[in-house]
C-alpha positions as CSV (number, residue, x, y, z in Angstrom):
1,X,74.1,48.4,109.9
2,X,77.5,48.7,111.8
3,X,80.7,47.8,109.7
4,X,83.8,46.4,112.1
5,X,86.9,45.7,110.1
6,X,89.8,44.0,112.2
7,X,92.8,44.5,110.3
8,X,95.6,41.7,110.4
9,X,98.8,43.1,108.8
10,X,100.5,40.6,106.8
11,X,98.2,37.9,107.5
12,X,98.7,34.7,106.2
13,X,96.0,32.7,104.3
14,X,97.9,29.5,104.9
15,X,98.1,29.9,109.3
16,X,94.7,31.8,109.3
17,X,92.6,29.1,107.1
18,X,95.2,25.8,108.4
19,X,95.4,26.5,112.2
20,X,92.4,24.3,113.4
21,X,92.8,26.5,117.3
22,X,91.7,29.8,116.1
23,X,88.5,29.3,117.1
24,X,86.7,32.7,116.9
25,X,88.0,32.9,113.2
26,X,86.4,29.3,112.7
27,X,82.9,30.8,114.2
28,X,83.5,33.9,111.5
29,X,84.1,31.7,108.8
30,X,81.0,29.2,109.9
31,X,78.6,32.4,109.9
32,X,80.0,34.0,106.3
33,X,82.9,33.6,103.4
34,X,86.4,33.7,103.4
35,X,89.1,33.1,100.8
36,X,92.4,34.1,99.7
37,X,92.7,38.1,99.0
38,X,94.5,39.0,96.4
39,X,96.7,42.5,96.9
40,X,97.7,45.0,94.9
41,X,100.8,45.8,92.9
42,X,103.3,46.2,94.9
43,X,101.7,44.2,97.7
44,X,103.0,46.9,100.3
45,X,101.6,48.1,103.8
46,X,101.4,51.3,102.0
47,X,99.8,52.1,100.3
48,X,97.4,48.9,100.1
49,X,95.2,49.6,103.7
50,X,94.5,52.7,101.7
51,X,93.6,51.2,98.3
52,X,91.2,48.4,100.3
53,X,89.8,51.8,101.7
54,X,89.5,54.1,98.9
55,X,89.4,51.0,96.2
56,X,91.5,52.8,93.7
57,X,95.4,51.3,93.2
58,X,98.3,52.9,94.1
59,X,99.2,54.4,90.4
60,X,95.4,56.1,91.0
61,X,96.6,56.8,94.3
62,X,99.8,57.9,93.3
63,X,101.4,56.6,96.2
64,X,103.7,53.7,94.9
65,X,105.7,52.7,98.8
66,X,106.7,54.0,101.7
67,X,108.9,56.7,99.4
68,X,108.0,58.3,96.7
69,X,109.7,60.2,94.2
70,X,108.7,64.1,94.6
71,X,110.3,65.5,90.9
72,X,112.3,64.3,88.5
73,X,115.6,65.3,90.7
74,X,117.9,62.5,91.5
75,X,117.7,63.2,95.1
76,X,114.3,64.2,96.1
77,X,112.5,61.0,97.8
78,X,109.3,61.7,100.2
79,X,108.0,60.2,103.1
80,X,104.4,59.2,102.3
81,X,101.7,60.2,105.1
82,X,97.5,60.8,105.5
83,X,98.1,64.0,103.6
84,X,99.7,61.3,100.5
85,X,95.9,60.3,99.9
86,X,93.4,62.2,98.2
87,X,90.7,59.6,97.7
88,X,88.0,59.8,99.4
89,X,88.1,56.2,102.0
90,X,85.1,54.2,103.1
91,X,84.1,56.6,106.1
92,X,84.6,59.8,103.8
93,X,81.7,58.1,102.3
94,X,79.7,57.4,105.5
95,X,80.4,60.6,106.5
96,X,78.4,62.1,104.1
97,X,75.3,60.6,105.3
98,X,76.3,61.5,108.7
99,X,77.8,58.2,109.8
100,X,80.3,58.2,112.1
101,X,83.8,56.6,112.0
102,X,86.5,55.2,114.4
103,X,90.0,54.4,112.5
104,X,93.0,53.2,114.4
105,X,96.3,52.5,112.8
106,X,95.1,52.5,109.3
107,X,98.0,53.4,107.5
108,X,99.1,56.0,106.7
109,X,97.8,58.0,109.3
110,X,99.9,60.1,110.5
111,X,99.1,63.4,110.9
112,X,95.9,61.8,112.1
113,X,93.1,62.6,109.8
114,X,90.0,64.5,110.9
115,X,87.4,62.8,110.3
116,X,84.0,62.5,111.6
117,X,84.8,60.5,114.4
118,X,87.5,59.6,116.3
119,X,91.4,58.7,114.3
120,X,94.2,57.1,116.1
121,X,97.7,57.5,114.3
122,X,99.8,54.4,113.1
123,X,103.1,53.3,113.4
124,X,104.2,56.4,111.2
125,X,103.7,58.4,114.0
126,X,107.4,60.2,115.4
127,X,106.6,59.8,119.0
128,X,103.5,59.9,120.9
129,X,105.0,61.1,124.1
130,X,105.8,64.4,122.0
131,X,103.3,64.3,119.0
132,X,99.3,64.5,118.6
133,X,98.4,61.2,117.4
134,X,94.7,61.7,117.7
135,X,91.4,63.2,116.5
136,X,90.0,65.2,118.0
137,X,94.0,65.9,120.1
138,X,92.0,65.6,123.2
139,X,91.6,62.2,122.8
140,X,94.8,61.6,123.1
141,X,94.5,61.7,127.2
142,X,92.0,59.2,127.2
143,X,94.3,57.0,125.8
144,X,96.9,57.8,127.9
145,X,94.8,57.6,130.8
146,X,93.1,54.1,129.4
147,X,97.1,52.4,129.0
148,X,99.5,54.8,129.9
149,X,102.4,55.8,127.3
150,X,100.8,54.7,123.8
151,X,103.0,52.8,121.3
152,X,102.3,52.5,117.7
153,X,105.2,50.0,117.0
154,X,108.2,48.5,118.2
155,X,111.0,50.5,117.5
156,X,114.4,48.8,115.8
157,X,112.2,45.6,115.6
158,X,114.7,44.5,112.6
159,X,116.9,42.7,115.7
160,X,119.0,39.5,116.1
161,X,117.1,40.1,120.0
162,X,114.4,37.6,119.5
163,X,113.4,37.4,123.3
164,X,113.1,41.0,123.5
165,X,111.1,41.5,120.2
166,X,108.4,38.9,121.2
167,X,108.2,40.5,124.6
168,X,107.6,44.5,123.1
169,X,105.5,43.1,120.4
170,X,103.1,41.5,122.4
171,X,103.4,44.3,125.0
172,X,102.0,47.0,122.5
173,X,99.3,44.5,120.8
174,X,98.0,43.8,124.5
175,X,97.3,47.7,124.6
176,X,96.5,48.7,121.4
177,X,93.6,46.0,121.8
178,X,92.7,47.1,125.1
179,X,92.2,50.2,123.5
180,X,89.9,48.2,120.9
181,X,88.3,46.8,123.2
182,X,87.6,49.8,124.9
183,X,86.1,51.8,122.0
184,X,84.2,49.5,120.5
185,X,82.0,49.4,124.2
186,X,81.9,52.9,124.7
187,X,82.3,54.9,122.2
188,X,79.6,55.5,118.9
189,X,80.7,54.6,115.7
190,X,78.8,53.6,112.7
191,X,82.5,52.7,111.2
192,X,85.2,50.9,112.8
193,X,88.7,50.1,111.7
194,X,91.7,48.8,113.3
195,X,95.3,47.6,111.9
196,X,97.0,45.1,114.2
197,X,101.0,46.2,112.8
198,X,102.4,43.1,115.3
199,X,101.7,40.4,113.3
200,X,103.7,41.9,110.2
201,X,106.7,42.4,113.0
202,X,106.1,38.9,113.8
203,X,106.5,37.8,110.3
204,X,109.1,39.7,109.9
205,X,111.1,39.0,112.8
206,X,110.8,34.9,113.1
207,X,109.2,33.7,109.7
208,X,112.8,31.4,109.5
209,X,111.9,29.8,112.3
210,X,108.8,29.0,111.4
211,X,108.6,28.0,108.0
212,X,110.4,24.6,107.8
213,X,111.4,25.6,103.6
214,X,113.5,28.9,104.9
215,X,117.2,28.5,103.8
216,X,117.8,29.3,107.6
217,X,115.3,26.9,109.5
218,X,116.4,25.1,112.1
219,X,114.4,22.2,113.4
220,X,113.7,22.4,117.1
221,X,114.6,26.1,117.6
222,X,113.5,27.9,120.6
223,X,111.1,30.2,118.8
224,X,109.1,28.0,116.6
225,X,106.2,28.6,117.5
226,X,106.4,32.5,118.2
227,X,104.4,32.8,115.2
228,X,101.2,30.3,116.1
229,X,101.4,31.6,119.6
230,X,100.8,35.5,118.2
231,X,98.1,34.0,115.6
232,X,96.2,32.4,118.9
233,X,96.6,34.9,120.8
234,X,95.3,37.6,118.1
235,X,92.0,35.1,117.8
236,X,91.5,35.5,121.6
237,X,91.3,39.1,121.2
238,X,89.0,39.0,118.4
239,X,86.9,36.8,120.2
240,X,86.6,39.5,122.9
241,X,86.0,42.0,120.0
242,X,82.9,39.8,118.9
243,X,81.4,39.4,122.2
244,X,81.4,43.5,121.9
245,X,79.3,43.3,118.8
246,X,75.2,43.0,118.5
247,X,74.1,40.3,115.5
248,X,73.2,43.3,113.1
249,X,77.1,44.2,113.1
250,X,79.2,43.6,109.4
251,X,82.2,41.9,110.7
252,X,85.5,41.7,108.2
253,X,88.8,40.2,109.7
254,X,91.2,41.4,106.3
255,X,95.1,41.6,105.7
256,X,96.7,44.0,103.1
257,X,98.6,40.9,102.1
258,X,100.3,37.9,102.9
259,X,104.0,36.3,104.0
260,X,106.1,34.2,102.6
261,X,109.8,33.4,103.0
262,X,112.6,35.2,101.9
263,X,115.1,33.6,100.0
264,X,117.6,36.3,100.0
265,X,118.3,39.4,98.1
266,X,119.4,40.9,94.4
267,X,121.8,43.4,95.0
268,X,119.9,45.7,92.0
269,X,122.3,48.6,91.5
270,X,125.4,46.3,91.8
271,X,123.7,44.6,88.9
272,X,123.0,47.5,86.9
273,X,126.6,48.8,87.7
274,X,128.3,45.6,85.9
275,X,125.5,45.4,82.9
276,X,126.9,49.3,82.2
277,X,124.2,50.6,82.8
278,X,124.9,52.7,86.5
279,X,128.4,54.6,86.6
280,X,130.3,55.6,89.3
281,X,132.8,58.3,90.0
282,X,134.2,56.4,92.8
283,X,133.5,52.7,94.1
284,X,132.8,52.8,97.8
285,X,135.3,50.8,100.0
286,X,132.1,49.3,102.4
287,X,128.6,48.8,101.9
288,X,127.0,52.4,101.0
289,X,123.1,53.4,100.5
290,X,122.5,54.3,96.7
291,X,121.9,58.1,98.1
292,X,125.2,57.9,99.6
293,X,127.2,57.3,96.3
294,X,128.9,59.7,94.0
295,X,127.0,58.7,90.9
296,X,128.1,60.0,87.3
297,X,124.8,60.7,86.0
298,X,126.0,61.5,82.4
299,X,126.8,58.3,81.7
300,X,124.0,56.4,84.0
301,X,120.3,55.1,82.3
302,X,119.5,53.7,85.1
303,X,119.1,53.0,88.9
304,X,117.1,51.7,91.5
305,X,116.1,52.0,95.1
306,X,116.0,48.7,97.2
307,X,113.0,47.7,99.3
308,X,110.5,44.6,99.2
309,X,110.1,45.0,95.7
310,X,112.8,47.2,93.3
311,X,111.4,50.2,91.4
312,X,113.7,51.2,88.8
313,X,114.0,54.9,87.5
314,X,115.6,55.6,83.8
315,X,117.7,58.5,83.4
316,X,115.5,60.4,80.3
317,X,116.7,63.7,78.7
318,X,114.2,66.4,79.0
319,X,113.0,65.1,82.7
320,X,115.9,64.2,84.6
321,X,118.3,66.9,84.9
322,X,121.5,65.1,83.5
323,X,119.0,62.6,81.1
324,X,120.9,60.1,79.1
325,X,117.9,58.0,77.2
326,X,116.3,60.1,74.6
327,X,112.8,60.3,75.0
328,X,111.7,59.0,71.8
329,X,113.3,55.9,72.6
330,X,112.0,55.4,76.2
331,X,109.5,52.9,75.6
332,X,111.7,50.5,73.2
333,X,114.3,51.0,76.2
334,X,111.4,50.0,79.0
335,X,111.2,47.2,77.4
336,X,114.9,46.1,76.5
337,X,114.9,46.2,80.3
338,X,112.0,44.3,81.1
339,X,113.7,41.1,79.4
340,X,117.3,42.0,80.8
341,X,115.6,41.7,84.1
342,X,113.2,38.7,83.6
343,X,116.2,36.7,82.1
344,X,118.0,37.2,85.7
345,X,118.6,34.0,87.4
346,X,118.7,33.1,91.3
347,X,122.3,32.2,93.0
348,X,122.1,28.5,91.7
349,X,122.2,29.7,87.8
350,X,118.0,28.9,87.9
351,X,115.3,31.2,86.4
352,X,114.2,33.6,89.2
353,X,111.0,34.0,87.5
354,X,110.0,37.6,88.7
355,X,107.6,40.0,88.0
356,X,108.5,43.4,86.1
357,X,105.6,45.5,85.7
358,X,105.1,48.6,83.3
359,X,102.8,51.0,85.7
360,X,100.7,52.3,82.8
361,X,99.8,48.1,82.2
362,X,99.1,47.3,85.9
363,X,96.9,50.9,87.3
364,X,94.3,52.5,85.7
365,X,95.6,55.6,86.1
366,X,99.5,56.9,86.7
367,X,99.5,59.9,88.9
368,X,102.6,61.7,90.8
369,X,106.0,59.7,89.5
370,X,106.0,56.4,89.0
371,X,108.9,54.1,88.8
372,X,109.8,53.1,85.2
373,X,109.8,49.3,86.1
374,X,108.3,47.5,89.0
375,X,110.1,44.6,89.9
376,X,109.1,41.6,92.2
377,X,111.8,39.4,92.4
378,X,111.3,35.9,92.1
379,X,108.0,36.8,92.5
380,X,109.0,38.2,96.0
381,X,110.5,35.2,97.4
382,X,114.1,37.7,96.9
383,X,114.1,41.1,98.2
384,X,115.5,44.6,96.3
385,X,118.9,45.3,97.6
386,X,120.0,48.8,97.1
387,X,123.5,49.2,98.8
388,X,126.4,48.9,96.4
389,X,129.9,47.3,97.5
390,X,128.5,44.0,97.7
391,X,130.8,41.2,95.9
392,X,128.0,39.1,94.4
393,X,125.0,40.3,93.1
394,X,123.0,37.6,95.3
395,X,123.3,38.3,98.4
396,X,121.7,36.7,102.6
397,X,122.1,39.8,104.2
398,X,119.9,42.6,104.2
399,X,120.2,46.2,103.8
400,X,117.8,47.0,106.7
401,X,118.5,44.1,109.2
402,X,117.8,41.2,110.0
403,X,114.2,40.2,108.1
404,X,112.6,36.9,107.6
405,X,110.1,37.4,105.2
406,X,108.3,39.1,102.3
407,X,105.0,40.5,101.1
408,X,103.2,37.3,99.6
409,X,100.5,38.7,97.0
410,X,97.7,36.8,98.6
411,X,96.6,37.6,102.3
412,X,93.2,37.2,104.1
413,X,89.3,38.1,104.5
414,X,87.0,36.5,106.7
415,X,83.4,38.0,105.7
416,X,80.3,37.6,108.1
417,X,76.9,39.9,108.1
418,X,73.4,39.0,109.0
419,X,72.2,39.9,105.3
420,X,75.6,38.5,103.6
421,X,73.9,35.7,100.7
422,X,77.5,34.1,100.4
423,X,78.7,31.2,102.0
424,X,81.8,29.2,102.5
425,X,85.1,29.5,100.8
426,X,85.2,32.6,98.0
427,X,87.9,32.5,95.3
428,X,88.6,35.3,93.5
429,X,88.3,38.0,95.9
430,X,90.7,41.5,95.1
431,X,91.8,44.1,98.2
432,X,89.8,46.9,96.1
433,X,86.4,44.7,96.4
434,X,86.5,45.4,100.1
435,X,85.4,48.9,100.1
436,X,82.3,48.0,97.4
437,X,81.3,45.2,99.3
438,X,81.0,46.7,102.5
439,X,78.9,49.6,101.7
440,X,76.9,47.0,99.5
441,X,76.1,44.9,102.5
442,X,75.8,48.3,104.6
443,X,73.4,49.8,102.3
444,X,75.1,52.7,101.2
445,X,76.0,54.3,97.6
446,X,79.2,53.1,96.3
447,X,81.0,55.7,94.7
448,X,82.2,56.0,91.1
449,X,85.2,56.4,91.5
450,X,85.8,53.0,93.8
451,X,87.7,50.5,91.0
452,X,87.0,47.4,92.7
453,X,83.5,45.9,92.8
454,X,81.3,44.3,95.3
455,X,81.1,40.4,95.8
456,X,77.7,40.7,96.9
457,X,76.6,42.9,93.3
458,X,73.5,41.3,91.7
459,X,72.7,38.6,94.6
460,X,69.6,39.3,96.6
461,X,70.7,40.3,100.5
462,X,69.2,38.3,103.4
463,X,66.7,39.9,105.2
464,X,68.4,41.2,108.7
465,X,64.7,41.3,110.1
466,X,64.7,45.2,110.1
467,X,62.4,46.6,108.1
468,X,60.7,45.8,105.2
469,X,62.1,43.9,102.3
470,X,63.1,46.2,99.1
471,X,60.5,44.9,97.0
472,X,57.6,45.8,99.8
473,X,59.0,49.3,100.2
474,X,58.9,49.9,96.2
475,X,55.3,48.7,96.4
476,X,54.2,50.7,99.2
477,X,55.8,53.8,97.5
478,X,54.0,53.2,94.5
479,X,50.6,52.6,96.1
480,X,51.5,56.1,97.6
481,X,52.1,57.5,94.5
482,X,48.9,56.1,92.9
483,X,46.8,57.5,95.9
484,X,48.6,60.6,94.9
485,X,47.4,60.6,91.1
486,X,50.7,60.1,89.9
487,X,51.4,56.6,88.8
């Protein structure tokens, strides 16, 4: 059987299960199971496509953001890319038994990986104009030749230019789904993948005027319904997408997570700077990046970068250059700062109830370097604000522009397959059960090394009306085997 996933960054359960117009998500959902899907830790665009793929988490991964710590210098902070993953995905598997694969904007795929099929880069890629973006690179030209200059995302889409966002983020969704469109008629795949990136710079770029609980909603304001337009217009496409598809087809509509408001941000190091536990050589006169600050590292324990979620580093002797904590007393200190952190409270003197996560408690393995703490605060409805020179440690502006939302812990899967014995609504359902499940319906091996397990295990398939049922082809073996003198 075929496997077409349709990747919705960002997607929300709430506007994909609530909005009574999406009509081709209503057929999916009539045919097979849906449900909330619950992400991983952090609940970040990368790496969780990858961890739904390879269904391992990031710690097992060890890739813990977009940048990752490369050694235990104070200044050394990578980039992650394809060549970040070693796990072997979903069509690494397929591959093996010869299948072939189509992946488009999985992230993080840039430099395109080679696989055994056709890969289209994501919105990590530089510049297509200038860079291959493609396997095979020929491919490329098609492309070009299919919709001209090829974007993978809308550049400085962190903008108070509303009108012009909405435009250039519908213009590239209209031809990265052409493109869709297009390979899924004429091209052969066994395996096909594709990651729509403009709904997360939807989200991100009018959430507050959509959600009527924002702090900064405005009743009536002109782009209210940006959001629901996008979501309607995205079902139209997979609508097209279906009619492209024959009845023996494995069809999942997923998200790496969901959205949610943004209350505002915790200015992280300015925190740590007045608890004594980040020093200075000089206080910066304006806002400054954390890399950008003259930091007295013989007197710091700790610091943090700023991002969606905060990972905090400690400042250990023997594996930081100027370490401070001794090692023996690393863990007792871990978790001194676990509670100093939980005990945080939002502007208005209330509990901000967040999340602070040891990584050897939340992966099942640690690999490459991990931040000491993981921190989601107020359980993401605040944001990690790295900058120092702020004059409260709560803070409405952001460090990277203008943002409405966050990375909600929950996001989407819509589940249909001719041989799928689930029905209805499906509670329970984790990012790294994808992978099992699909090569469970598919029929294939599911590796040992996948972490997540199938929803389907145990529960006897449908018959797709291919071929004999498992129970006939074990009889017929054995009847050939006792013709044979051996049984």
């Amino acid at each position: 059987m075929k496997i077409c996933v349709l990747g919705l960054d960002c997607a929300a359960p709430e506007i994909v299960f609530g909005d009574e117009r999406l009509v081709n998500l209503r057929r999916l959902m009539d045919a097979g199971t849906y449900g909330r899907l619950e992400s991983v830790y952090p609940p970040i665009t990368v790496p969780a496509w990858m961890c739904m793929c390879t269904s391992q988490d990031p710690g097992s991964l060890g890739v813990y953001g977009f940048r990752n710590r490369t050694d235990y210098s104070y200044d050394k902070l990578g980039f992650a890319n394809s060549a970040s993953i070693k796990a072997l995905a979903i069509w690494d598997q397929l591959a093996r038994e010869g299948k072939r694969s189509i992946i488009m904007g999985v992230p993080p795929n840039y430099p395109p990986r080679k696989i055994n099929g056709i890969s289209i880069g994501c919105f990590l890629t530089p510049d297509t104009t200038k860079n291959d973006f493609t396997h095979p690179p020929a491919f490329k030209a098609k492309i070009n030749e299919l919709v001209g200059e090829y974007p993978v995302d809308v550049k400085n889409f962190r903008t108070d230019r509303k009108d012009w966002l909405r435009d250039e983020i519908f213009k590239m969704s209209e031809k990265h789904w052409k493109v869709v469109h297009w390979l899924l008629k004429e091209q052969e795949w066994d395996y096909f993948h594709y990651v729509d990136i403009g709904l997360d710079r939807m989200h991100h770029g009018f959430w507050n005027y959509f959600d009527e609980k924002h702090v900064l909603f405005e009743p009536g304001n002109p782009y209210q319904s940006a959001i629901p337009d996008y979501y309607l217009w995205l079902d139209e496409q997979i609508g097209k997408a279906l009619e492209l598809l024959d009845d023996e087809t494995i069809v999942l509509v997923v998200s790496d997570h969901g959205a949610q408001r943004l209350d505002g941000g915790i200015a992280i190091n300015e925190w740590l700077i007045r608890e004594g536990l980040l020093f200075l050589n000089e206080y910066p006169q304006t806002l400054t990046p954390f890399d950008k600050l003259s930091v007295n590292w013989s007197k710091t324990r700790v610091w943090s970068e700023g991002g969606y979620y905060a990972r905090v580093f400690f400042n250990v002797q023997g594996r930081e250059p100027q370490g401070v904590i001794p090692a023996s007393e690393c863990e007792a200190f871990q978790g001194e700062m676990r509670a100093k952190i939980e005990a945080m409270t939002d502007d208005k003197g209330n509990a901000l109830k967040s999340l602070v996560f040891k990584p050897k408690d939340l992966y099942e393995n640690v690999r490459n370097i991990a931040p000491d703490l993981i921190v989601h605060f107020g359980r993401l409805y605040w944001r990690s604000i790295g900058t120092v020179g702020h004059s409260a440690i709560h803070v409405q502006e952001n460090d990277t522009g203008p943002d409405g939302c966050n990375h909600a812990q929950f996001g989407t899967f819509i589940l249909a397959a001719p041989n799928l014995p689930l029905s209805g609504e499906y509670e329970g359902a984790r990012l790294l059960d994808i992978a099992p499940t699909l090569l469970d319906l598919g029929g294939y091996e599911i590796p040992e090394t996948m972490q997540g397990r199938s929803l389907v295990a145990g529960l006897e398939k449908k018959s797709s009306g291919g071929g004999p049922s498992d129970a006939e082809g074990e009889k017929t073996i054995h009847d050939r085997l006792a013709g044979l003198g051996y049984v």
